[in-house]
Structures are given as structure tokens and as C-alpha cells.
PyMOL Python script that loads the backbone (N, CA, C, O; Angstrom):
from pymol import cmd

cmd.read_pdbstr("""\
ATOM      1  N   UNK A   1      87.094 -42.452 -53.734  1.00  0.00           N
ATOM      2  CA  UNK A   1      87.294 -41.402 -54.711  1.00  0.00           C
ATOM      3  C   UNK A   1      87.383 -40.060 -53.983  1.00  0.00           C
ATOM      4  O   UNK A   1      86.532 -39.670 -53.184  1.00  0.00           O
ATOM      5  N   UNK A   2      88.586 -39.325 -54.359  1.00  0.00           N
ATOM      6  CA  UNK A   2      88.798 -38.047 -53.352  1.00  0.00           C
ATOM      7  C   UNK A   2      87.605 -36.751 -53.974  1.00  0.00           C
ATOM      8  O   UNK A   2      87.329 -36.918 -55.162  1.00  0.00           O
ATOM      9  N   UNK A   3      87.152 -35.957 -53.534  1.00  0.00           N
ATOM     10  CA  UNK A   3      86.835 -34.988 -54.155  1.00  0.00           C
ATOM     11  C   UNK A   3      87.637 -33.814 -54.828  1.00  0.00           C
ATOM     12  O   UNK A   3      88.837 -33.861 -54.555  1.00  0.00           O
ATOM     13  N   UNK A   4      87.320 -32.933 -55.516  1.00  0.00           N
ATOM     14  CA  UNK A   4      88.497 -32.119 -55.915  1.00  0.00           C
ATOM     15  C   UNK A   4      87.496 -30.909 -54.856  1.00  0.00           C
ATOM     16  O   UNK A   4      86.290 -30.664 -54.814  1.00  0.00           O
ATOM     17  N   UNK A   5      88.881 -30.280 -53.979  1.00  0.00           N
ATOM     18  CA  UNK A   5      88.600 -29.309 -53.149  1.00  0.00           C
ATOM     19  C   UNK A   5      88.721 -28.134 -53.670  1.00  0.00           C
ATOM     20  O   UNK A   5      88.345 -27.148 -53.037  1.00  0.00           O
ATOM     21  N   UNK A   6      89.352 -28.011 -55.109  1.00  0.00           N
ATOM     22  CA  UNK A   6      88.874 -26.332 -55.411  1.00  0.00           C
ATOM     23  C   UNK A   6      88.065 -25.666 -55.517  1.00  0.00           C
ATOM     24  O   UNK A   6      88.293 -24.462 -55.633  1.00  0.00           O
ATOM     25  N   UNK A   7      86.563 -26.245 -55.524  1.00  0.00           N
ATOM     26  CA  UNK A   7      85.689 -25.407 -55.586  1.00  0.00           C
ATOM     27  C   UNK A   7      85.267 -24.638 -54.173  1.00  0.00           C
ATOM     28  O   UNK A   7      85.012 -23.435 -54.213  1.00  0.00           O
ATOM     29  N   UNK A   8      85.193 -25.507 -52.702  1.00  0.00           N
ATOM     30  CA  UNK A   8      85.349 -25.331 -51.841  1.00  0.00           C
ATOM     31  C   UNK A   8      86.390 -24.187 -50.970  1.00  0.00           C
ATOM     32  O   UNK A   8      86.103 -23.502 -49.988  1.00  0.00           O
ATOM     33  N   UNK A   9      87.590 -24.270 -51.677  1.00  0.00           N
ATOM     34  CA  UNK A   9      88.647 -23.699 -51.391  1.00  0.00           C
ATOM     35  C   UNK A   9      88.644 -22.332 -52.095  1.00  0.00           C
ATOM     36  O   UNK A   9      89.278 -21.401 -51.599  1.00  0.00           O
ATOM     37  N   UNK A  10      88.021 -22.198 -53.118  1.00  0.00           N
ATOM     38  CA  UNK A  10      87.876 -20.866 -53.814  1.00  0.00           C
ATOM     39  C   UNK A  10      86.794 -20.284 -53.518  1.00  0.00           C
ATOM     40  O   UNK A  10      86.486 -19.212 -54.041  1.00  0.00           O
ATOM     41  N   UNK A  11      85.850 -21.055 -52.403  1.00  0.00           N
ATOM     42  CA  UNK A  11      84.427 -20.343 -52.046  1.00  0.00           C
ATOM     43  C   UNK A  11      84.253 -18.922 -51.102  1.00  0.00           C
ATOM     44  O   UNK A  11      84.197 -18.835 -49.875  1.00  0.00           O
ATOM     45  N   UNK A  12      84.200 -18.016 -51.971  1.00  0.00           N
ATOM     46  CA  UNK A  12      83.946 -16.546 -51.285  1.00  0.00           C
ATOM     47  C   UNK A  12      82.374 -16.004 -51.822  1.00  0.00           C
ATOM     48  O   UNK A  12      82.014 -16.402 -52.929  1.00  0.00           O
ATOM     49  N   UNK A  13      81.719 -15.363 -51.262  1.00  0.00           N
ATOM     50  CA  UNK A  13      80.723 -14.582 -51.619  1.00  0.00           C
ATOM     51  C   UNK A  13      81.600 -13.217 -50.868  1.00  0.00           C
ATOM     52  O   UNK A  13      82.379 -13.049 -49.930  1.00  0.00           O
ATOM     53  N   UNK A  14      81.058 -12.560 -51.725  1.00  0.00           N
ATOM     54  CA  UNK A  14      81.410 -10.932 -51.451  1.00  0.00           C
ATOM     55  C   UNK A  14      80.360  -9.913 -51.356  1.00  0.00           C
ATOM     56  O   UNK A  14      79.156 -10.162 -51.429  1.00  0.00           O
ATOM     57  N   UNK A  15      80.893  -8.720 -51.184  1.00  0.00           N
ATOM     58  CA  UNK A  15      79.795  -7.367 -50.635  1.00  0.00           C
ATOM     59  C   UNK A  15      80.762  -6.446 -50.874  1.00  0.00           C
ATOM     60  O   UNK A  15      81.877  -6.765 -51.287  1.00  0.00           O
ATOM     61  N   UNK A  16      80.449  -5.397 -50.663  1.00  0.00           N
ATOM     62  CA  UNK A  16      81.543  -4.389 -50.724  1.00  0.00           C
ATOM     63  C   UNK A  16      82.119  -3.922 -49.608  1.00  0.00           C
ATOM     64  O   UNK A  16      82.647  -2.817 -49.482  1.00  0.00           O
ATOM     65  N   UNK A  17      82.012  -4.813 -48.747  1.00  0.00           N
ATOM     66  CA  UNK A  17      82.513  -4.618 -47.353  1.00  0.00           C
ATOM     67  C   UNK A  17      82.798  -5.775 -46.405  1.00  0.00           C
ATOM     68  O   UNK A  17      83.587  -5.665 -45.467  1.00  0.00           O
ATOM     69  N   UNK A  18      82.285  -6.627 -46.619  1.00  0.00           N
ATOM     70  CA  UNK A  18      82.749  -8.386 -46.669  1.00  0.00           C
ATOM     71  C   UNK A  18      82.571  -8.960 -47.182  1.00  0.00           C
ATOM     72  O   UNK A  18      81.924  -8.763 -48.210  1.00  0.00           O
ATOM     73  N   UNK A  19      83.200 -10.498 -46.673  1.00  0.00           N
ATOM     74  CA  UNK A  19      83.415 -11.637 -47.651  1.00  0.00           C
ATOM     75  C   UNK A  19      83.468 -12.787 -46.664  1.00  0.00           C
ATOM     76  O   UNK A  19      84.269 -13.038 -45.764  1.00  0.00           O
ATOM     77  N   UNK A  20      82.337 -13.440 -47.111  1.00  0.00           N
ATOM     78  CA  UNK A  20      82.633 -14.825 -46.488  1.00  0.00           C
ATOM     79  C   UNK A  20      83.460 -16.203 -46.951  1.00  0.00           C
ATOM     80  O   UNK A  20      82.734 -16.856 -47.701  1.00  0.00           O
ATOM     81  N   UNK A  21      84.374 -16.658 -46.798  1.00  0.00           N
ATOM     82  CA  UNK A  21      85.072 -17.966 -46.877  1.00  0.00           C
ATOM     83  C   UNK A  21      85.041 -18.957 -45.797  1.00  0.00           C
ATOM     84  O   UNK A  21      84.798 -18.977 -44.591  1.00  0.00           O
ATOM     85  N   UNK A  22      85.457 -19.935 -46.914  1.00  0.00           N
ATOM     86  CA  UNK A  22      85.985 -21.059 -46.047  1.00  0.00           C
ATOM     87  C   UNK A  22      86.982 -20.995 -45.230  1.00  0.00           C
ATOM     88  O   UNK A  22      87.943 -20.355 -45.655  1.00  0.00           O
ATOM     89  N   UNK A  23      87.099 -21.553 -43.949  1.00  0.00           N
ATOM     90  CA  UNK A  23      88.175 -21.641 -42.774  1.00  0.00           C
ATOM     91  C   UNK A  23      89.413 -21.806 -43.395  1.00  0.00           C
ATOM     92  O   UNK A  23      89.328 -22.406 -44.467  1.00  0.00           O
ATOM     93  N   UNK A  24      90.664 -21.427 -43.028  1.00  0.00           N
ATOM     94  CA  UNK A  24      91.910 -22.023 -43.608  1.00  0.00           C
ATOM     95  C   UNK A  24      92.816 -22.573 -42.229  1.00  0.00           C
ATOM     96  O   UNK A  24      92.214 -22.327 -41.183  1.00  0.00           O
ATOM     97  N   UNK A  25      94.083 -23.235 -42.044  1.00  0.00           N
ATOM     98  CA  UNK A  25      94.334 -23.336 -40.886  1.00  0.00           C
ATOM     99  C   UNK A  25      95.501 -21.610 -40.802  1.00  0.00           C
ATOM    100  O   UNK A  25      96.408 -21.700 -39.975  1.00  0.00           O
ATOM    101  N   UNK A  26      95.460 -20.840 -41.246  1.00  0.00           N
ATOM    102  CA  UNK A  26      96.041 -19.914 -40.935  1.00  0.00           C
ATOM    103  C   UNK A  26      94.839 -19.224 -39.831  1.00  0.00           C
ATOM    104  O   UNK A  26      95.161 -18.503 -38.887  1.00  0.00           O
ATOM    105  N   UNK A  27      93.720 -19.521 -40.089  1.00  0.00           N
ATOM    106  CA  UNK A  27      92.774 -18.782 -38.652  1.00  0.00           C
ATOM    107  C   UNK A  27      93.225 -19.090 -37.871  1.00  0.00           C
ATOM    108  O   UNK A  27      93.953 -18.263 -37.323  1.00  0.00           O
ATOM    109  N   UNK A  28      93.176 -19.781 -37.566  1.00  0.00           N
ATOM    110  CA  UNK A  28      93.506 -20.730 -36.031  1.00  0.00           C
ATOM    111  C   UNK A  28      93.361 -19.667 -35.035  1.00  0.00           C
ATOM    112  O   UNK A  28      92.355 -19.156 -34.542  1.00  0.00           O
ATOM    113  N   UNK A  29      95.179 -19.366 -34.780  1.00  0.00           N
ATOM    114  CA  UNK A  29      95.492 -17.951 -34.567  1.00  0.00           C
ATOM    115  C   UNK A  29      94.620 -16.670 -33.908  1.00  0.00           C
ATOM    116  O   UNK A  29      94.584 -16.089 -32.823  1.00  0.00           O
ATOM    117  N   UNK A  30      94.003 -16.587 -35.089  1.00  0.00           N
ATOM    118  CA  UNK A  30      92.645 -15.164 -35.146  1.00  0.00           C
ATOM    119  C   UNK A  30      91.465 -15.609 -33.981  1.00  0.00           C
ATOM    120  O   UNK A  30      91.036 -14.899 -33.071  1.00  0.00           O
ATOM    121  N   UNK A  31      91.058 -17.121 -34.335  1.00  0.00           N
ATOM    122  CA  UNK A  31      90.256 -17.401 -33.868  1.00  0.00           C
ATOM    123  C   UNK A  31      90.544 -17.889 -32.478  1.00  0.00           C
ATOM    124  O   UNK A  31      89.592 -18.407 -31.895  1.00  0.00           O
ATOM    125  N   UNK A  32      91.446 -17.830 -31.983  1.00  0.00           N
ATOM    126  CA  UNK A  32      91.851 -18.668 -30.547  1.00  0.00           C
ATOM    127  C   UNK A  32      90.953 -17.479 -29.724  1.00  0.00           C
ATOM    128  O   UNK A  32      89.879 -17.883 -29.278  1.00  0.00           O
ATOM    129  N   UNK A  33      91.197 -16.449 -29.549  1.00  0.00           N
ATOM    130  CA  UNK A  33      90.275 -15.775 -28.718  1.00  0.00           C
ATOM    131  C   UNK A  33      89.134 -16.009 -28.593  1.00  0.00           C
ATOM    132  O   UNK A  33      88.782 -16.061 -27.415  1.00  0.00           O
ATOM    133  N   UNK A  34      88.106 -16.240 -29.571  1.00  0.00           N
ATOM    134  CA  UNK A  34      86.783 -16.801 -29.721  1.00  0.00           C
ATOM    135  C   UNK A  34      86.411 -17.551 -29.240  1.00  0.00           C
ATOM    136  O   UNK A  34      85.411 -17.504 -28.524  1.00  0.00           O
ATOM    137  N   UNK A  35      87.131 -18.569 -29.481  1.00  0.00           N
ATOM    138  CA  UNK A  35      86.787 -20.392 -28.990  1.00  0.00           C
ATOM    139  C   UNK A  35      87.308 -20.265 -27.663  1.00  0.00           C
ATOM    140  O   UNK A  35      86.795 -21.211 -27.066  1.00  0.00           O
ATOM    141  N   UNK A  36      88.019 -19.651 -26.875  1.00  0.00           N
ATOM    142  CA  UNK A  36      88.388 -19.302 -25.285  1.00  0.00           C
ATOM    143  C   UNK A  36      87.409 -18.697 -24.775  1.00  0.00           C
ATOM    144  O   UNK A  36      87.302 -18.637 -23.551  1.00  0.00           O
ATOM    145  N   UNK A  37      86.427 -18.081 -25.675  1.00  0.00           N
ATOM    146  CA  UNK A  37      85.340 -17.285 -24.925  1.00  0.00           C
ATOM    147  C   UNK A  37      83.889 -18.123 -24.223  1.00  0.00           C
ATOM    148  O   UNK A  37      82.852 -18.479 -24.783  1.00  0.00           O
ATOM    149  N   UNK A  38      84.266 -18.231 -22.987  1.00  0.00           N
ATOM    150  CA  UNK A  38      83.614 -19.354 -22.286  1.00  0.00           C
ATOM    151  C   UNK A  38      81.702 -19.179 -22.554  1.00  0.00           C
ATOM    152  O   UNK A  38      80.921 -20.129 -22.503  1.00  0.00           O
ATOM    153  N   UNK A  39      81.254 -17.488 -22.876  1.00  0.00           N
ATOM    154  CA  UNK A  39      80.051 -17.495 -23.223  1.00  0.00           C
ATOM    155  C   UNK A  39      79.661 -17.625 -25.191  1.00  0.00           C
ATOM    156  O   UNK A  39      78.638 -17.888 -25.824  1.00  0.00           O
ATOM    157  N   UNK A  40      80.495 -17.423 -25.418  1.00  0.00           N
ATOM    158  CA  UNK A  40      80.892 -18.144 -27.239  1.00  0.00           C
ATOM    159  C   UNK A  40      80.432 -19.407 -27.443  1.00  0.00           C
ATOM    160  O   UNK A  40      79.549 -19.897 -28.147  1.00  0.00           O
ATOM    161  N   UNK A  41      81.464 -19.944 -26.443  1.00  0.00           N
ATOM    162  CA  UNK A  41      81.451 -21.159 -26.364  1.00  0.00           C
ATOM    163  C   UNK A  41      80.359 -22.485 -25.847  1.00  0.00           C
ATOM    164  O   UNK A  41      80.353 -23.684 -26.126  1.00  0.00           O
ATOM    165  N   UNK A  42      79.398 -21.559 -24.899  1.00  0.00           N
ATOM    166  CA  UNK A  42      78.340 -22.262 -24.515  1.00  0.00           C
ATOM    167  C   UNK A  42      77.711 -22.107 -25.493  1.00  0.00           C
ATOM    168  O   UNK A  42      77.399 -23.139 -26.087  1.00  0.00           O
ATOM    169  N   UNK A  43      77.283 -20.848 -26.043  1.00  0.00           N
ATOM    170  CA  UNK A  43      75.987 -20.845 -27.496  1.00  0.00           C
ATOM    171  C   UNK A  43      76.458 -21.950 -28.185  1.00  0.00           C
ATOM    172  O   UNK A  43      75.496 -22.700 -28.348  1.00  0.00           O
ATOM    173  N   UNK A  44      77.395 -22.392 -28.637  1.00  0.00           N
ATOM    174  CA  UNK A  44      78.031 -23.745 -29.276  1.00  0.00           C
ATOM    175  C   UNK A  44      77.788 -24.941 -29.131  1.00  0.00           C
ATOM    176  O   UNK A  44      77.489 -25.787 -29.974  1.00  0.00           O
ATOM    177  N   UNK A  45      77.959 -25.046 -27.688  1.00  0.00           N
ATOM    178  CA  UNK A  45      77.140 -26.447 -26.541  1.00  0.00           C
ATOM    179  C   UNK A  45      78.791 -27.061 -26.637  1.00  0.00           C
ATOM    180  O   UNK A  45      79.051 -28.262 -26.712  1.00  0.00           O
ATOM    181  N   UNK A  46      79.693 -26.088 -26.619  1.00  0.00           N
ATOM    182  CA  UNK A  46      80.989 -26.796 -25.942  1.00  0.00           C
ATOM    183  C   UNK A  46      82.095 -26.082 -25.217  1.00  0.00           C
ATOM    184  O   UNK A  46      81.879 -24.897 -24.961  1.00  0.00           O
ATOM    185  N   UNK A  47      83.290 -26.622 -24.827  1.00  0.00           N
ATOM    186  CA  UNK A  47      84.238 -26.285 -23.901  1.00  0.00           C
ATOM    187  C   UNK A  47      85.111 -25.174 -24.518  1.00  0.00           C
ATOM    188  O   UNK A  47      85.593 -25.318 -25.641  1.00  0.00           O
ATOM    189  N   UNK A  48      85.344 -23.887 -23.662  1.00  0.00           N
ATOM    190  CA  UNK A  48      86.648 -23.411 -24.503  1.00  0.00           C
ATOM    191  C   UNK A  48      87.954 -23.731 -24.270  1.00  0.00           C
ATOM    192  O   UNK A  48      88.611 -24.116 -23.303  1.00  0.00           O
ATOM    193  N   UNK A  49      88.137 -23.492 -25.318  1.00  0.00           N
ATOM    194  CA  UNK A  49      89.942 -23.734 -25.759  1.00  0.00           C
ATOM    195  C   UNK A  49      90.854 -23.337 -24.628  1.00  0.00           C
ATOM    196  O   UNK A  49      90.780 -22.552 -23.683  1.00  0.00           O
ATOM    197  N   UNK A  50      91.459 -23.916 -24.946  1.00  0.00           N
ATOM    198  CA  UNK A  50      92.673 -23.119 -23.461  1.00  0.00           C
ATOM    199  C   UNK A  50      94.135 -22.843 -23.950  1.00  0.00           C
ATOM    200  O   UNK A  50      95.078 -22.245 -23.433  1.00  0.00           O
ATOM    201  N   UNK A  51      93.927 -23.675 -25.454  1.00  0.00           N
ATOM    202  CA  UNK A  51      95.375 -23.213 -26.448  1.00  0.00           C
ATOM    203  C   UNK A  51      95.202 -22.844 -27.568  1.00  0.00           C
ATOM    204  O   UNK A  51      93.993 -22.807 -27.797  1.00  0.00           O
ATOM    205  N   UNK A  52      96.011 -22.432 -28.714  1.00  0.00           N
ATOM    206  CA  UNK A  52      95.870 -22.046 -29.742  1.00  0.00           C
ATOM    207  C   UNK A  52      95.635 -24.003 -30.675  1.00  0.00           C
ATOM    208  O   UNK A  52      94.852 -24.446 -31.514  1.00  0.00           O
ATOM    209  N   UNK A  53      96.679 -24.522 -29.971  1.00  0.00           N
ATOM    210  CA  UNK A  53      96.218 -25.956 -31.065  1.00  0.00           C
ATOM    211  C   UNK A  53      94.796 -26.241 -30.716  1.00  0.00           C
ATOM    212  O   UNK A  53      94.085 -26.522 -31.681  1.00  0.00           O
ATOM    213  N   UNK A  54      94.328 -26.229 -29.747  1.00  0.00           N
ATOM    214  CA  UNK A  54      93.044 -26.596 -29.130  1.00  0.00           C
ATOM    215  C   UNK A  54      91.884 -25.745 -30.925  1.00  0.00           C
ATOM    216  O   UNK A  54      90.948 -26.284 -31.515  1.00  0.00           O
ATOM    217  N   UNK A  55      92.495 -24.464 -31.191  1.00  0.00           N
ATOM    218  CA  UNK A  55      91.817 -23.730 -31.882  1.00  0.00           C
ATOM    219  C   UNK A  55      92.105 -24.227 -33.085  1.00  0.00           C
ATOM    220  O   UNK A  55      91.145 -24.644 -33.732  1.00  0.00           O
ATOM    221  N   UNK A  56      93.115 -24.293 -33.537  1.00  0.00           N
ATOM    222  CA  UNK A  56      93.675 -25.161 -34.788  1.00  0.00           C
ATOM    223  C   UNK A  56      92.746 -26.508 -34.936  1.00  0.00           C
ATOM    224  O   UNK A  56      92.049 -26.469 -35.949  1.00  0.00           O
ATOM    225  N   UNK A  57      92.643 -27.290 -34.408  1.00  0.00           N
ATOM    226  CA  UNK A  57      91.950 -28.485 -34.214  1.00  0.00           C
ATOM    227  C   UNK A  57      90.481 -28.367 -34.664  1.00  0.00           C
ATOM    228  O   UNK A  57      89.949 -29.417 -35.024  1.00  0.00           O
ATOM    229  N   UNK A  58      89.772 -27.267 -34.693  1.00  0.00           N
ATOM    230  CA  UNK A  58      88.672 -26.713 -34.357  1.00  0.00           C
ATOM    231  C   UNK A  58      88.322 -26.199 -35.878  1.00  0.00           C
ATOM    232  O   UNK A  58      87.366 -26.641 -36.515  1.00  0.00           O
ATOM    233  N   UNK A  59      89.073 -25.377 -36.281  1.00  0.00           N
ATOM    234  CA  UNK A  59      89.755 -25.078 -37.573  1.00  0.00           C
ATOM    235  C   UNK A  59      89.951 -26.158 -38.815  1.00  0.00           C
ATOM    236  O   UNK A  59      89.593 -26.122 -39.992  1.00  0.00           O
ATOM    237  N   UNK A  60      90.399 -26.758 -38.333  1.00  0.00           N
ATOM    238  CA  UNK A  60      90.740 -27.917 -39.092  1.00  0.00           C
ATOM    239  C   UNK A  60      89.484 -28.703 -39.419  1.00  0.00           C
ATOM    240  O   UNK A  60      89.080 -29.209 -40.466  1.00  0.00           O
ATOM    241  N   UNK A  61      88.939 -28.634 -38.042  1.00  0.00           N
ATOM    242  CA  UNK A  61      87.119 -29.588 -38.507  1.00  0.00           C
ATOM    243  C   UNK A  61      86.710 -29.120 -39.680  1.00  0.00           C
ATOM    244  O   UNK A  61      86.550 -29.746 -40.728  1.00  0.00           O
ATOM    245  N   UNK A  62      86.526 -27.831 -39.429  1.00  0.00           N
ATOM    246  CA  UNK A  62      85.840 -26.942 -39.955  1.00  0.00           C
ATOM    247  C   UNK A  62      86.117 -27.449 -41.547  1.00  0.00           C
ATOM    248  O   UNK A  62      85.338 -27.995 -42.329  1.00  0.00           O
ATOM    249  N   UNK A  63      87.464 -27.073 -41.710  1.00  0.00           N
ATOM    250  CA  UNK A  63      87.819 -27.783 -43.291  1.00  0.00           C
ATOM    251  C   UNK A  63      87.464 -29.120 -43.492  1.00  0.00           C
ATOM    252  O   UNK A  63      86.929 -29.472 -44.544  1.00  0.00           O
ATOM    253  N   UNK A  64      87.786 -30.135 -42.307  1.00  0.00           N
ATOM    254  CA  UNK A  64      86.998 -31.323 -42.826  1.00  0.00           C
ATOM    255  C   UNK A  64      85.548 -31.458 -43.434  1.00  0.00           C
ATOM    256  O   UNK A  64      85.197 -32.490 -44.005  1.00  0.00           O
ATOM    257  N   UNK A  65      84.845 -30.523 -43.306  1.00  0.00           N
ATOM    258  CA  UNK A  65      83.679 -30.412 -43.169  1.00  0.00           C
ATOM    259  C   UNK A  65      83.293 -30.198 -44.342  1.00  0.00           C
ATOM    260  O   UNK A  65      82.401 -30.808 -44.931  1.00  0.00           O
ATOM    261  N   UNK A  66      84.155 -29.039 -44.872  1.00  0.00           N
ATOM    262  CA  UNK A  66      83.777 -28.798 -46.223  1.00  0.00           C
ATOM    263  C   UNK A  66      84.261 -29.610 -47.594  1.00  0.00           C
ATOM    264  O   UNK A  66      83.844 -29.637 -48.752  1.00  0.00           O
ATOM    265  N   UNK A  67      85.685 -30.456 -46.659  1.00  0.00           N
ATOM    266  CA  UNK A  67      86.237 -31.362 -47.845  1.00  0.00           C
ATOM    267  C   UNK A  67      85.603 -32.478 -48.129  1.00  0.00           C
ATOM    268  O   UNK A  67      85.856 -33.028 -49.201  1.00  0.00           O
ATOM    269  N   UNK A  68      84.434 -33.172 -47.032  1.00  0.00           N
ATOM    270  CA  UNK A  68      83.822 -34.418 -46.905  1.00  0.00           C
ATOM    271  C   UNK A  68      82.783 -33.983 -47.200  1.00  0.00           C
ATOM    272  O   UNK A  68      82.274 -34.683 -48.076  1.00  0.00           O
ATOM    273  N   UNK A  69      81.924 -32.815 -46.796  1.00  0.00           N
ATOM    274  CA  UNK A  69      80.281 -32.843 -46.974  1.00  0.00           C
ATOM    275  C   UNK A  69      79.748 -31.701 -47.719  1.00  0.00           C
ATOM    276  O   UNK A  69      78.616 -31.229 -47.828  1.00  0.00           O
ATOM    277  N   UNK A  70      81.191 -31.313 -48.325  1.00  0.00           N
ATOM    278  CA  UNK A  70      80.794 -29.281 -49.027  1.00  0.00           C
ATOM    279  C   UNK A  70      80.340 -28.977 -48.350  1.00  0.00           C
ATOM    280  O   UNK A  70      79.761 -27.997 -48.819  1.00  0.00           O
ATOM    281  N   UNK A  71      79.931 -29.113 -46.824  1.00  0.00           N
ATOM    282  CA  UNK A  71      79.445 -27.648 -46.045  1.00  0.00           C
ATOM    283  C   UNK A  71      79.675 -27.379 -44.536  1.00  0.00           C
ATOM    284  O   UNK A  71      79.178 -28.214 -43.779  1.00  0.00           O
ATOM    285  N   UNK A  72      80.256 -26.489 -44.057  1.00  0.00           N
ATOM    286  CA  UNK A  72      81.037 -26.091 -43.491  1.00  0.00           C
ATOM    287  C   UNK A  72      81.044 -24.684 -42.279  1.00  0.00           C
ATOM    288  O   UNK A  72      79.971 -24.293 -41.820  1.00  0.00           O
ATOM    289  N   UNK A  73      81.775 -24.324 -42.051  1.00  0.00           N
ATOM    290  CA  UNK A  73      81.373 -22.872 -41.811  1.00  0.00           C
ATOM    291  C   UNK A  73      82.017 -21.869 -42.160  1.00  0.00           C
ATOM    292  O   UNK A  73      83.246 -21.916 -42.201  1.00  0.00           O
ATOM    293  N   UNK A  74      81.601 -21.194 -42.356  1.00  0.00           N
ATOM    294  CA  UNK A  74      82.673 -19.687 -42.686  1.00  0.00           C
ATOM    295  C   UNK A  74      82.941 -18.564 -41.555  1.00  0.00           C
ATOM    296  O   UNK A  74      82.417 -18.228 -40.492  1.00  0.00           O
ATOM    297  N   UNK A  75      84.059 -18.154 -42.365  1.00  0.00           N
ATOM    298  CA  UNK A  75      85.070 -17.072 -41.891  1.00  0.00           C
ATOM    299  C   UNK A  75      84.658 -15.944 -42.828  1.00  0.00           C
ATOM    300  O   UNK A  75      84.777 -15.812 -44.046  1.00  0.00           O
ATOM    301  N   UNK A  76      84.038 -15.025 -41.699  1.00  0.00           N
ATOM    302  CA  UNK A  76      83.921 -13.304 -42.344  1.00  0.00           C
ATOM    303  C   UNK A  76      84.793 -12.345 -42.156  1.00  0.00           C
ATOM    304  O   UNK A  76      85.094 -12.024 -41.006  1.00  0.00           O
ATOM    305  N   UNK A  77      85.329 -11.746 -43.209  1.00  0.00           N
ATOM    306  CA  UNK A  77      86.215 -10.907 -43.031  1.00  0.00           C
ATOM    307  C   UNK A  77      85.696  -9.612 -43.165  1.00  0.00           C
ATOM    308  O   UNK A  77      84.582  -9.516 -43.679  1.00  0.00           O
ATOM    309  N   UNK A  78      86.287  -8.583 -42.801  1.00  0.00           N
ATOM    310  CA  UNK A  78      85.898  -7.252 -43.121  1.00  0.00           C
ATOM    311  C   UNK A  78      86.536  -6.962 -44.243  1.00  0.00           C
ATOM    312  O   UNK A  78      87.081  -7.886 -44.846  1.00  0.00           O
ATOM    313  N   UNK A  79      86.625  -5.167 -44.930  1.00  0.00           N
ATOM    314  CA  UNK A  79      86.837  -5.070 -46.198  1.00  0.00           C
ATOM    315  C   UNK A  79      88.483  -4.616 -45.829  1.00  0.00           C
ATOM    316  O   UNK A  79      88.955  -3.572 -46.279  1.00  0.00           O
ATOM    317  N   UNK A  80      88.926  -5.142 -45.336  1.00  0.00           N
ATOM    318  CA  UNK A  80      90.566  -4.706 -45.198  1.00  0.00           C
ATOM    319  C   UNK A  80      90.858  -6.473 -45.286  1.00  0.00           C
ATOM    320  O   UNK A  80      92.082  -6.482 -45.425  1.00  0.00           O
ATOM    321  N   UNK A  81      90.563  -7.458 -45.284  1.00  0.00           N
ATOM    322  CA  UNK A  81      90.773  -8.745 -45.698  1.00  0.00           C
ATOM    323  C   UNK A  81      91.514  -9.584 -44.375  1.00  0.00           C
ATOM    324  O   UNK A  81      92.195 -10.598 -44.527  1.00  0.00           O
ATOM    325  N   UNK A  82      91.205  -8.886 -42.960  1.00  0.00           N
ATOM    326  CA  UNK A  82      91.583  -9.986 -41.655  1.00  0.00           C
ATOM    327  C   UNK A  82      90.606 -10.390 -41.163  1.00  0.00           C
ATOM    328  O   UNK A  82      89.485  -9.954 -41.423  1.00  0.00           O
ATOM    329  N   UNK A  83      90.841 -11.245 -40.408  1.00  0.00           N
ATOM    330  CA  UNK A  83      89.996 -11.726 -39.412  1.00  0.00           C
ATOM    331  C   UNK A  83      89.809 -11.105 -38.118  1.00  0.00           C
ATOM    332  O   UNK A  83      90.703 -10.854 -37.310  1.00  0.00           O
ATOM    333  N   UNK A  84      89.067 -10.970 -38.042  1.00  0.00           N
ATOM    334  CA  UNK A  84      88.762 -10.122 -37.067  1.00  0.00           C
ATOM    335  C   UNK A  84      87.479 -10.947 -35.769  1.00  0.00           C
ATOM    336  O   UNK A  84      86.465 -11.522 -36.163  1.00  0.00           O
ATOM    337  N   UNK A  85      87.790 -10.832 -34.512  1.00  0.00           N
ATOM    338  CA  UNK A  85      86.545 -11.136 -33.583  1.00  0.00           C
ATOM    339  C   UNK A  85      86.482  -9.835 -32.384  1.00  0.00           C
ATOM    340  O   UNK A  85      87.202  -9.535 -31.432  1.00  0.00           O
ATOM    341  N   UNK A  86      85.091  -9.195 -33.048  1.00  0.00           N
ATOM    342  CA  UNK A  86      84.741  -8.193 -31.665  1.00  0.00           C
ATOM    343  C   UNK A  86      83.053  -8.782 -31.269  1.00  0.00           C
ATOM    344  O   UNK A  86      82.136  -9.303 -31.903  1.00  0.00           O
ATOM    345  N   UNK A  87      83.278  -8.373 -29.936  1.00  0.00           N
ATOM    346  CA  UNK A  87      82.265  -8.585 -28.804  1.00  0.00           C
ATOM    347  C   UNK A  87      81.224  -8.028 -29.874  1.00  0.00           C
ATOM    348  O   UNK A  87      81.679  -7.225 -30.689  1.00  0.00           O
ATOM    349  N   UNK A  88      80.056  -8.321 -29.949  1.00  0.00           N
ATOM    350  CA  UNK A  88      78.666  -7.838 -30.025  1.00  0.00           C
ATOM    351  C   UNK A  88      78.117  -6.847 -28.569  1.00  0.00           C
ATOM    352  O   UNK A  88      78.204  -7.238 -27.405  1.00  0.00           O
ATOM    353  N   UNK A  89      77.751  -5.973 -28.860  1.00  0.00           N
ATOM    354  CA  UNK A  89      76.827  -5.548 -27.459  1.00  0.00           C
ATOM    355  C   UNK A  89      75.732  -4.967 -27.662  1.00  0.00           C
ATOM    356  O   UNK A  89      75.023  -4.637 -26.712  1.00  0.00           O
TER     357      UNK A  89
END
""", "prot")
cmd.dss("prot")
cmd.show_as("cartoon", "prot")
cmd.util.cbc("prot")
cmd.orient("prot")
């Protein structure tokens, strides 16, 4: 029996300055820098990417995740609605 993924797929919490969602494979993209980031990537306990499909792939879990077990991880956006990844310091 499939689940119905709209609830998942429509999952945002908001703020007046972000919003968290579910992954889409349009991140991919956004996120390839991230997942290349070899100290990112250790807090994780894995390898970075070395391509954008490598990131897509990654992406894609991510949705598996939420289509099989409702839970997943999210994508924060800022209040202009991209994705965005900056360094912490």
C-alpha cells in the first residue's frame, strides 16, 4: 500500500524569516557544495561528493526517507525562498 506523499511534500514550518521543508531533487544543485565539504562531511561520518549526481543521490535519500518513514531531513531556506549554504564561524 503506497502512502499518499502530500502531506510530506507540503511540509513547511515557517518564521518570518525561514522555513523549513522537505528536500526536493531541485536541491541537489544548491547542495553539491555542502556534501563536497570534506569537514561537513565528516560531522556526518561520510565521504564527500565529488559530483553534483553524487549530491542528487543524497537528495533523493533524503526524500526516500520521508516517503517511507515520514521523517527525513530538511532544507532551510532564508526569507527570500533559496537555498542557501554559508560557512558558520
Amino acid at each position: 500500500m503506497a502512502r499518499d506523499t502530500s502531506s510530506w511534500e507540503q511540509l513547511r514550518l515557517h518564521t518570518e524569516r525561514l522555513c523549513l521543508r522537505a528536500p526536493t531533487p531541485q536541491d541537489a544543485e544548491a547542495l553539491y557544495e555542502l556534501f563536497a565539504d570534506e569537514e561537513v562531511m565528516r560531522g556526518l561520518n561520510r565521504n564527500p561528493v565529488s559530483a553534483v549526481e553524487e549530491a542528487r543521490a543524497m537528495t533523493e535519500a533524503g526524500t526516500a526517507g520521508w516517503r517511507t518513514d515520514e521523517l527525513g531531513p530538511f532544507i532551510l531556506e532564508a526569507n527570500d525562498r533559496q537555498v542557501s549554504v554559508k560557512p558558520v564561524s
